[in-house]
C-alpha positions as a printed NumPy array, in Angstrom:
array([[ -25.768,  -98.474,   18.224],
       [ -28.514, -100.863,   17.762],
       [ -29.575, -102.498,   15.009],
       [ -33.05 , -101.015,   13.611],
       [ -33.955, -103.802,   10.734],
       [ -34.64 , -100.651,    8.604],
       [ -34.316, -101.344,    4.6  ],
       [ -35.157,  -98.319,    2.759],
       [ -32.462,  -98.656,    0.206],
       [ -32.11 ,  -94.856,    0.933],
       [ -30.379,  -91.971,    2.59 ],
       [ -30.538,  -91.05 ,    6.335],
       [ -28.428,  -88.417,    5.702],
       [ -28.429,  -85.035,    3.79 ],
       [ -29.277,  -84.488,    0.22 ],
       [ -28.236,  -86.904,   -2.418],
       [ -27.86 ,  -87.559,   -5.953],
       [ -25.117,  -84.733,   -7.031],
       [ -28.289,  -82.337,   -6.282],
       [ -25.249,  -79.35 ,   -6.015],
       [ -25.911,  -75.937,   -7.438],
       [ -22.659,  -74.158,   -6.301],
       [ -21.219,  -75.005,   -9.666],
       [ -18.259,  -76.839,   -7.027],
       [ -18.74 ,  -80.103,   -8.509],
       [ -18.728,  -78.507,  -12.474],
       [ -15.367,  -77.135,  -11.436],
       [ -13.58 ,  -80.045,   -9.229],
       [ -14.582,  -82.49 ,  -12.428],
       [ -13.148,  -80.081,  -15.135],
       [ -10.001,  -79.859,  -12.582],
       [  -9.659,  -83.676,  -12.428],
       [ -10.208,  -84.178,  -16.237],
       [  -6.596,  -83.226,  -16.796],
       [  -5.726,  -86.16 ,  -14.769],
       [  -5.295,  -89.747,  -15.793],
       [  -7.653,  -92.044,  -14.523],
       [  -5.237,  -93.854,  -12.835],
       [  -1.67 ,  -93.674,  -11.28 ],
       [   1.38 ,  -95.233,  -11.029],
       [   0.087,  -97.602,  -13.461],
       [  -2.234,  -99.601,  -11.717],
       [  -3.693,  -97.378,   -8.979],
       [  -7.247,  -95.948,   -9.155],
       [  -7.634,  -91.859,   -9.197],
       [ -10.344,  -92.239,   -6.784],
       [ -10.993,  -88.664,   -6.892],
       [ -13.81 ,  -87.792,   -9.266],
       [ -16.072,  -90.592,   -6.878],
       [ -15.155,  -88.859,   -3.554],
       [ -15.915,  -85.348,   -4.677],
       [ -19.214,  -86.45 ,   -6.267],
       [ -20.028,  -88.158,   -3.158],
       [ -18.938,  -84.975,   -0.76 ],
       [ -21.249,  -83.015,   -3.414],
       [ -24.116,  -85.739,   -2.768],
       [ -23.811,  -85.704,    1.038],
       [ -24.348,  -81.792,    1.037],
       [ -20.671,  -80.396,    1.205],
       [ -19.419,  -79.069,   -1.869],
       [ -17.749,  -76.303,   -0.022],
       [ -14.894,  -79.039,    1.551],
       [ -14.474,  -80.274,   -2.073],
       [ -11.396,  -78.352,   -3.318],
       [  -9.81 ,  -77.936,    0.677],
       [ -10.065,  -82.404,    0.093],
       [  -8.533,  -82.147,   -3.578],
       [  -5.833,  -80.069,   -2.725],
       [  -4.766,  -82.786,   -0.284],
       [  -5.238,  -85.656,   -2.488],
       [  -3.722,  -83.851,   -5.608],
       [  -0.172,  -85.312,   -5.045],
       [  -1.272,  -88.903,   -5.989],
       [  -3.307,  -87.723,   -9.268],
       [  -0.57 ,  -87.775,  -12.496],
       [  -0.964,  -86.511,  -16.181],
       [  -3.866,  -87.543,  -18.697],
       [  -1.876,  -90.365,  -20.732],
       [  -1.296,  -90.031,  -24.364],
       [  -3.506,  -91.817,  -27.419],
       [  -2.255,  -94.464,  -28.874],
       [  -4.919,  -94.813,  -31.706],
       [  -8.652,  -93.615,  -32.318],
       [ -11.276,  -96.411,  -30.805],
       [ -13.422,  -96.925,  -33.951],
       [ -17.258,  -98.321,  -34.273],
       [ -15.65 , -101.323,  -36.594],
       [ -12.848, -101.895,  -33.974],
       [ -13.667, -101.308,  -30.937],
       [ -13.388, -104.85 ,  -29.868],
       [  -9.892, -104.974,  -30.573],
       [  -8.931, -102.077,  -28.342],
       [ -11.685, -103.314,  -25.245],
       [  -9.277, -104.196,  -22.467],
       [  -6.027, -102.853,  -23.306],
       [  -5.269, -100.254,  -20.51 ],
       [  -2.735,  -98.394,  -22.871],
       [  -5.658,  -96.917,  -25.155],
       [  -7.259,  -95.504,  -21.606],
       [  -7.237,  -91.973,  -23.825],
       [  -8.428,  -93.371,  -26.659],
       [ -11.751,  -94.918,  -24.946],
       [ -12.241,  -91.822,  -23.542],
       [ -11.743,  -89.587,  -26.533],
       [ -14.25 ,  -92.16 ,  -28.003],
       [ -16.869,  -91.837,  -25.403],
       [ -16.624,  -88.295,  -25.503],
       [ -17.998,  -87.944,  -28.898],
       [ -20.627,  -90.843,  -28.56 ],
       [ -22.022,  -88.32 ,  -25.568],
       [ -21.632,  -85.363,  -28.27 ],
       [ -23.66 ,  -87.322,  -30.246],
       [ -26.411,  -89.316,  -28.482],
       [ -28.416,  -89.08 ,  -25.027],
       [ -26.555,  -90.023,  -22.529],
       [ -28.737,  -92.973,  -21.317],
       [ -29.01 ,  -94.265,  -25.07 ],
       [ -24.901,  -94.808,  -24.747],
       [ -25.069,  -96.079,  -21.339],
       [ -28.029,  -98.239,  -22.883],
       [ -25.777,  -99.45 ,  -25.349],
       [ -22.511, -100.035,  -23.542],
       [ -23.263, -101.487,  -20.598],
       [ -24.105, -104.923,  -21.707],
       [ -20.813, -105.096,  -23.341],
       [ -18.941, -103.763,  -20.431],
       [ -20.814, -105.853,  -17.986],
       [ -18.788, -108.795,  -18.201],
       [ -15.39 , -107.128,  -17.763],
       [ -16.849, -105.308,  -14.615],
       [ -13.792, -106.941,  -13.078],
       [ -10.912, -104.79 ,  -14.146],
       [  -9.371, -102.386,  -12.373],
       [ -10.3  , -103.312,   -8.677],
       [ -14.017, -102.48 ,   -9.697],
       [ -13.331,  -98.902,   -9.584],
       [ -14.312,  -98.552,  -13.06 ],
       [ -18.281,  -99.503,  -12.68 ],
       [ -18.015,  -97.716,   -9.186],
       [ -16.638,  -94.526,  -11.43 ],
       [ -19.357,  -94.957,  -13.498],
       [ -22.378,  -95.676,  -11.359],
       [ -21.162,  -91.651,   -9.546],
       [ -21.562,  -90.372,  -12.471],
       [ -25.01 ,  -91.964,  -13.099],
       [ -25.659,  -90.757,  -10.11 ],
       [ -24.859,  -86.819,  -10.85 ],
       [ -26.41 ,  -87.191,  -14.527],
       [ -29.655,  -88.315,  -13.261],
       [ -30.23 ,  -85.682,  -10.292],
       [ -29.322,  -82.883,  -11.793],
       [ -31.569,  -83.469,  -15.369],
       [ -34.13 ,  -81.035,  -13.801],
       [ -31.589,  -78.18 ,  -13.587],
       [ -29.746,  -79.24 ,  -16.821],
       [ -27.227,  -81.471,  -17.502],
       [ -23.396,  -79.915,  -17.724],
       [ -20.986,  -80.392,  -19.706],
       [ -17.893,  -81.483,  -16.987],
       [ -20.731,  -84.076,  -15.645],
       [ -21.023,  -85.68 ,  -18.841],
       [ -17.591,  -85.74 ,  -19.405],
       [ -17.745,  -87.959,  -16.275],
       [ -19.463,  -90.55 ,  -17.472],
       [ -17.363,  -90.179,  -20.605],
       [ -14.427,  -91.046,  -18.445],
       [ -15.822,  -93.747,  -16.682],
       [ -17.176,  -95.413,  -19.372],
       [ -13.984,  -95.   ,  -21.155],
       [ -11.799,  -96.626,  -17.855],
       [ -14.093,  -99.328,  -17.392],
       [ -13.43 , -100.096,  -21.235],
       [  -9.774,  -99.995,  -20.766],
       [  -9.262, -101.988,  -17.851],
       [ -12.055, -104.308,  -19.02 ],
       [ -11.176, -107.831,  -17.874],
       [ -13.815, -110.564,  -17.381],
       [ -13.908, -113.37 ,  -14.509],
       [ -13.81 , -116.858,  -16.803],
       [ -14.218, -120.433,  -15.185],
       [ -15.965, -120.197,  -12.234],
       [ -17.299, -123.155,  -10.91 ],
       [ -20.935, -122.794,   -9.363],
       [ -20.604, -123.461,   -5.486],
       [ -23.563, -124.328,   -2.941],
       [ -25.016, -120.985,   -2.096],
       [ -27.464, -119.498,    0.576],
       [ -30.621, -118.177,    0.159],
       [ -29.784, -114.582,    1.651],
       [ -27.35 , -112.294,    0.735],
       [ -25.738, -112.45 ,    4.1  ],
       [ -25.624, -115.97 ,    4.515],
       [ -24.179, -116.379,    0.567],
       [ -20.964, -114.203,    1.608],
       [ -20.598, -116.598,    4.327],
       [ -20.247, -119.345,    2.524],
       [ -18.101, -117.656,   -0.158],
       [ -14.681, -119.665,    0.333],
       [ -11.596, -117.442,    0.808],
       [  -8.079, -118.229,   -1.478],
       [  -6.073, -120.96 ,   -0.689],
       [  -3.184, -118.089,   -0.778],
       [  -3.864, -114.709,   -0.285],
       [  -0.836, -113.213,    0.326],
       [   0.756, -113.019,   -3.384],
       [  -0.144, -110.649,   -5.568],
       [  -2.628, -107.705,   -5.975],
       [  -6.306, -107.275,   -7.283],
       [  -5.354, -108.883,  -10.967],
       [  -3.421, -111.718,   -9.789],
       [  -5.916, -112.89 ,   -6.529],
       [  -8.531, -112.897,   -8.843],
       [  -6.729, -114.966,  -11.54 ],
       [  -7.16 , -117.237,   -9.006],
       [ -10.899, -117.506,   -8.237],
       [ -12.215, -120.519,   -9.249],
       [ -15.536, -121.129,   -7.288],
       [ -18.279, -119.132,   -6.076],
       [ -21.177, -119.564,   -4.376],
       [ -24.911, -119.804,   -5.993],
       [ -26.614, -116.902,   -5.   ],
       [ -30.318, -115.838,   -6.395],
       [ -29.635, -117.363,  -10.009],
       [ -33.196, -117.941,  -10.554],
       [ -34.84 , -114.229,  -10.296],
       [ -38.438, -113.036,  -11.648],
       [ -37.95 , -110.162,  -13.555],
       [ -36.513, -106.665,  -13.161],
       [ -37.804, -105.377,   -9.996],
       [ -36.625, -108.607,   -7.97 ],
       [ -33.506, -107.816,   -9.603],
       [ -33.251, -104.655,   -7.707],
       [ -34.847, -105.956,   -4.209],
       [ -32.342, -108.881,   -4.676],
       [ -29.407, -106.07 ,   -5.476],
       [ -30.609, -103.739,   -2.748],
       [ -30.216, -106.867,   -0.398],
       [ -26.994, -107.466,   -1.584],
       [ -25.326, -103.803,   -1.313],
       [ -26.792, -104.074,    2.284],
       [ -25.603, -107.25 ,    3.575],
       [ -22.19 , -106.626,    2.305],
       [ -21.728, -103.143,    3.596],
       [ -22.789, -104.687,    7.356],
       [ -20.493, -107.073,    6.732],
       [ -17.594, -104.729,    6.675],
       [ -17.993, -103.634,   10.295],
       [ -17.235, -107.655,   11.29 ],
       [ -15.173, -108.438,    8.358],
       [ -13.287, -105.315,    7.146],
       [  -9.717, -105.974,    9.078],
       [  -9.113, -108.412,    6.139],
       [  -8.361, -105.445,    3.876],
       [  -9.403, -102.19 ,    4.925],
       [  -9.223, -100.953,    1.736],
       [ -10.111, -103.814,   -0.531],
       [ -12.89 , -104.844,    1.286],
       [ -14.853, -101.487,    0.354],
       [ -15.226, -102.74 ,   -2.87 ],
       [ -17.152, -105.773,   -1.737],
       [ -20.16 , -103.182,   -1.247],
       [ -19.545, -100.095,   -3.447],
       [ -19.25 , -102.167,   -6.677],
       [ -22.926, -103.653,   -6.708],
       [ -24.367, -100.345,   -5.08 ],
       [ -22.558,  -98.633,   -8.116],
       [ -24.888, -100.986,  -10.524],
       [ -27.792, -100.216,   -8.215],
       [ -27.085,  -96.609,   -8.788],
       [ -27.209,  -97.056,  -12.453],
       [ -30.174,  -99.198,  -12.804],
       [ -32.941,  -96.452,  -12.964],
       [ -31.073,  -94.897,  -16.401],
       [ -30.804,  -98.268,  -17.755],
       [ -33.801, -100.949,  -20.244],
       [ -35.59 , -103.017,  -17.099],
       [ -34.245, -105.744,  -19.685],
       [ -30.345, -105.038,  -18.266],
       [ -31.601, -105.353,  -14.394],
       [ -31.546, -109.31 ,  -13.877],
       [ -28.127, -109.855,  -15.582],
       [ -26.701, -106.393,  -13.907],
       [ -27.599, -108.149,  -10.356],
       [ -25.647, -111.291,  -11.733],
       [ -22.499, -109.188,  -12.078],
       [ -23.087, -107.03 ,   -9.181],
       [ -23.297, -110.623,   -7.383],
       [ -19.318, -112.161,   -8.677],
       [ -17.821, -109.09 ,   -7.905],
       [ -18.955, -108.63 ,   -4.397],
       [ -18.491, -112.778,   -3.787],
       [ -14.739, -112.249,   -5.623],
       [ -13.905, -109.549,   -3.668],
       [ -14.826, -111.309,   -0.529],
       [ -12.811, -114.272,   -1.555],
       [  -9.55 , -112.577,   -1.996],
       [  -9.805, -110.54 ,    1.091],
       [ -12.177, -112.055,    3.617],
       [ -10.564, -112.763,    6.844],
       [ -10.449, -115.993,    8.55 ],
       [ -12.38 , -115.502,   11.261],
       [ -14.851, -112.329,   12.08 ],
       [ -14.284, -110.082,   14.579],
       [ -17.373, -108.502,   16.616],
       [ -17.709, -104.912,   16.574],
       [ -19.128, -102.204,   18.349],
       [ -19.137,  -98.477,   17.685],
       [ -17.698,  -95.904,   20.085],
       [ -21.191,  -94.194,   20.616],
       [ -24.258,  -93.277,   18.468],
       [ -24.286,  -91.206,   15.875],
       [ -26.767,  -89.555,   12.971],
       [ -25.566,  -90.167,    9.883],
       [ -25.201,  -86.652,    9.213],
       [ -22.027,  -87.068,   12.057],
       [ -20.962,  -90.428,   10.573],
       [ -20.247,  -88.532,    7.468],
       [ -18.685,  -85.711,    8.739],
       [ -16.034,  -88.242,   10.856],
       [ -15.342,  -90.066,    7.485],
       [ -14.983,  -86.164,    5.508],
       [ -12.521,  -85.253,    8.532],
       [ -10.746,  -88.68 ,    8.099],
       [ -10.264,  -87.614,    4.085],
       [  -9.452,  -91.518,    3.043],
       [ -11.28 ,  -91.653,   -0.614],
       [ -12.566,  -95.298,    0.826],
       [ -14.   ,  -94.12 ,    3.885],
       [ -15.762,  -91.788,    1.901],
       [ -17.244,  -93.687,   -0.431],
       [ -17.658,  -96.587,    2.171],
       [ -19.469,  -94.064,    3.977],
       [ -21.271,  -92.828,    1.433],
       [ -22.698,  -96.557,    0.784],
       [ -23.771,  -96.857,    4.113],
       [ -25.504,  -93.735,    3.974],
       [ -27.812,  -95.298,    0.694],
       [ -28.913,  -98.591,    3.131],
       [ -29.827,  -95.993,    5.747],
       [ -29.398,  -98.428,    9.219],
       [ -27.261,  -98.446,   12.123],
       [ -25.851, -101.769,   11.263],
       [ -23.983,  -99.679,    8.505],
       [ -23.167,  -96.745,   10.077],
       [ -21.47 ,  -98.69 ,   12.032],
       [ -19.631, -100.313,    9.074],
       [ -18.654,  -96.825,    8.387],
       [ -17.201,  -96.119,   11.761],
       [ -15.2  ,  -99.243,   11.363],
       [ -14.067,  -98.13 ,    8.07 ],
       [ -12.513,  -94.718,   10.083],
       [ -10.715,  -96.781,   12.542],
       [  -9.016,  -99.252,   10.473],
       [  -7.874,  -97.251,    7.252],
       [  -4.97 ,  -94.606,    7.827],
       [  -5.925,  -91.141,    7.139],
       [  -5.718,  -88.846,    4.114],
       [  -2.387,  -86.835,    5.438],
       [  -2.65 ,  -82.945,    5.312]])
């Protein structure tokens, strides 16, 4: 595979944007809405992402044959604890034990408002806390922007907007911000700005929550930006250098690593449904969670790559479907949004360093 410079910011592959008509993707989502959002009390149910992204790529008929594999690792919806209240809500924002309540709560703000006016309305209070939860919250949410959006021409569903309510409701939950930072010499490009992020002094105690208790500096990167639509060249830039950067840099963490790119394409997902006015400080977000990822999981030293052959992206999808990993999936499905060989083959790397879903 060589590297073709392309940046269209979209898909080489098949359709996108939760365009499904089957009614597969209705169904899987009302299936997985008797499941918690997470498991084991920390771990992500990465489920409701994968299936919108096998939807998105064109293959709602492998949805449920994938779920029934990855069903063992979903558990129960948890209990409420307490109704999330307009007055209150800042007392429960955070607290991963009112996970139900945020999401009973979201539920009827949807019943009662656009969806995009909520959205409109939340995400500059959930911004901050974007942090939480691995970033699986904002990725959870920025699928279900995704579905809501494409499939407004056809009508808008019920289970799909009981998505959103659910991700909204997870990222409010696990909402945890990233506090005393210190402002490090940056890079002008994206690329070059990862480079310089610097990695943990330790990185080999703890998970997510506790590594990033322990960033403390990251680099300066495009702080001064001229208004919305730089914001999303500037993001677009961003989701792409990071998802190349995976094919050189993913043997750090396999797994963890993903996150480095879905998280800000998840914002760049959402940014069409949101005010122009949320798009510079949305790219400043999207920014400290790819840089913190990269700092807690970043190897030392990068390793060249090169993919077994060349592929369409249409193929490239299909190896990370038959692989069944819920990264490599949405990994893959990233790639698929920059659209170049330089991320394909991020995706291929992706299937040969994370273990497969097991039938």
């Amino acid at each position: 595979m060589t590297d073709t410079g392309t940046d269209t910011g979209t898909s080489t592959g098949t359709s996108t944007g939760g365009t499904d008509t089957t009614g597969i993707l209705d169904e899987a989502l009302e299936r997985l809405h008797t499941s918690g959002p997470e498991r084991l009390g920390r771990l992500t149910n990465h489920a409701p992402m994968a299936v919108e992204a096998l939807t998105a790529r064109g293959r709602p008929e492998a949805v449920h044959k994938w779920l029934d594999l990855y069903a063992p690792k979903l558990e129960e919806f948890p209990a409420r604890v307490a109704p999330v209240t307009d007055a209150e809500w800042h007392t429960a924002l955070g607290d991963p034990r009112r996970a139900a309540d945020w999401i009973a709560y979201f539920h009827r703000q949807l019943d009662e408002h656009p969806w995009r006016e909520v959205l409109a309305r939340w995400w500059p209070r959930l911004l901050p806390g974007m942090y939480g939860g691995s970033t699986h919250p904002v990725i959870r949410v920025g699928h279900a922007v995704r579905t809501l959006e494409a499939s407004e021409a056809t009508g808008v569903t019920a289970p799909r907007l009981a998505e959103l309510a659910h991700g909204l409701g997870y990222w409010a939950a696990r909402h945890r911000p990233l506090t005393d930072v210190t402002p490090l010499p940056g890079a002008r490009s994206a690329a070059d700005a990862l480079d310089a992020v610097p990695p943990l002094a330790d990185r080999t105690d703890g998970g997510f929550p506790a590594r990033l208790g322990r960033v403390r500096g990251l680099p300066v990167w495009a702080a001064s930006v001229d208004g919305p639509e730089e914001a999303r060249r500037r993001l677009t830039e961003l989701v792409r250098a990071a998802t190349h950067r995976y094919a050189t840099h993913g043997h750090g963490d396999e797994t963890m690593l993903v996150h480095a790119a879905t998280a800000p394409n998840a914002v760049l997902r959402a940014l069409p449904a949101l005010p122009r006015a949320l798009w510079v400080p949305s790219l400043h977000a999207a920014w400290t969670a790819s840089a913190a990822v990269t700092a807690m999981y970043a190897p030392d030293e990068p390793v060249a790559y090169d993919p077994p052959g060349t592929f369409t992206a249409q193929e490239v999808f299909e190896r990370a479907l038959a692989h069944g990993d819920e990264h490599v999936i949405k990994l893959t499905d990233t790639a698929l949004d920059v659209g170049d060989e330089r991320a394909l083959a991020a995706a291929l790397r992706a299937v040969e360093l994370s273990e497969p879903l097991a039938p």
